[in-house]
C-alpha positions, 0 to 999 in steps of 0.5 A, a space after each residue: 500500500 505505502 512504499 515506505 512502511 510506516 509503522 512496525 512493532 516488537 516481539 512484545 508487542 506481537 506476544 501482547 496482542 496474542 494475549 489480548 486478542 482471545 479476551 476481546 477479539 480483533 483489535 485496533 490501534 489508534 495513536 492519539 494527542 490526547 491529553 488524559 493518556 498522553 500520545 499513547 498508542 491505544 488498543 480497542 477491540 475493533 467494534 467499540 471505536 469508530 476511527 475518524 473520517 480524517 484519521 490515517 491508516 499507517 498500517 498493521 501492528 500485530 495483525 491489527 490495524 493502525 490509526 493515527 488522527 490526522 492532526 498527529 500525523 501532520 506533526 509526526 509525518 517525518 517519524 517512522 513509528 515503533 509499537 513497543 511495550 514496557 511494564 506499567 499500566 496502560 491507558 485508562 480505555 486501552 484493553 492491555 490495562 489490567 495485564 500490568 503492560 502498556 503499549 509505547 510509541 517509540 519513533 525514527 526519523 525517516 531517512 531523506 530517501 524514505 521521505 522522497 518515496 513518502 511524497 508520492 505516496 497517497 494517504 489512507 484516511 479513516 473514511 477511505 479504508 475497508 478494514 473488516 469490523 473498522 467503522 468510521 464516522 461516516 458510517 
């Protein structure tokens, strides 16, 4: 889709989503700016959140489809994003809360080469996508 891969994840991550998907089933990821939770990447299961019709599709972490609001993609579009996990506790709506880990953004600044090929690359906004169980607010 993308020529450059926007987003990646460890083999925490991996071994957490694994985790997590029996208890609640597929799964989305969105990368917010919110203030209560910060910019921490938050885990949903996929039929309880409606991604917005401007949010971007970076790609798959896990399995899972990746979310970001455009807003924070406008201010991070230069920054390759690593799904990481460390011990704490993790947002108060994100379903990885009660396992005593937290998902974490780790980024990379894209490479001059990595930016060319991004140029021409057209964005996947949340409105556009057809992602099995993603709603949007245009739905």
């Amino acid at each position: 889709m993308y020529k450059v891969q926007r987003v990646s994840f460890t083999d925490e991550t991996q071994a957490l989503v694994e985790e997590l998907l029996p208890i609640h089933g597929p799964l989305l990821f969105h990368q917010s700016g919110g203030c209560c939770d910060g910019s921490a990447p938050m885990c949903y299961p996929r039929d309880e959140f409606k991604v917005g019709s401007r949010d971007v599709y970076l790609g798959e972490v896990a399995g899972q489809p990746f979310f970001i609001s455009h807003d924070q993609w406008e201010y991070w579009s230069h920054t390759h994003l690593i799904i990481d996990v460390v011990p704490g506790r993790g947002g108060m709506f994100s379903v990885e809360g009660p396992t005593g880990k937290r998902f974490l953004t780790r980024s990379r600044l894209y490479s001059e080469d990595e930016g060319e090929l991004m140029k021409s690359d057209s964005l996947v906004l949340g409105g556009d996508q057809a992602i099995e169980g993603v709603r949007s607010t245009v739905d």
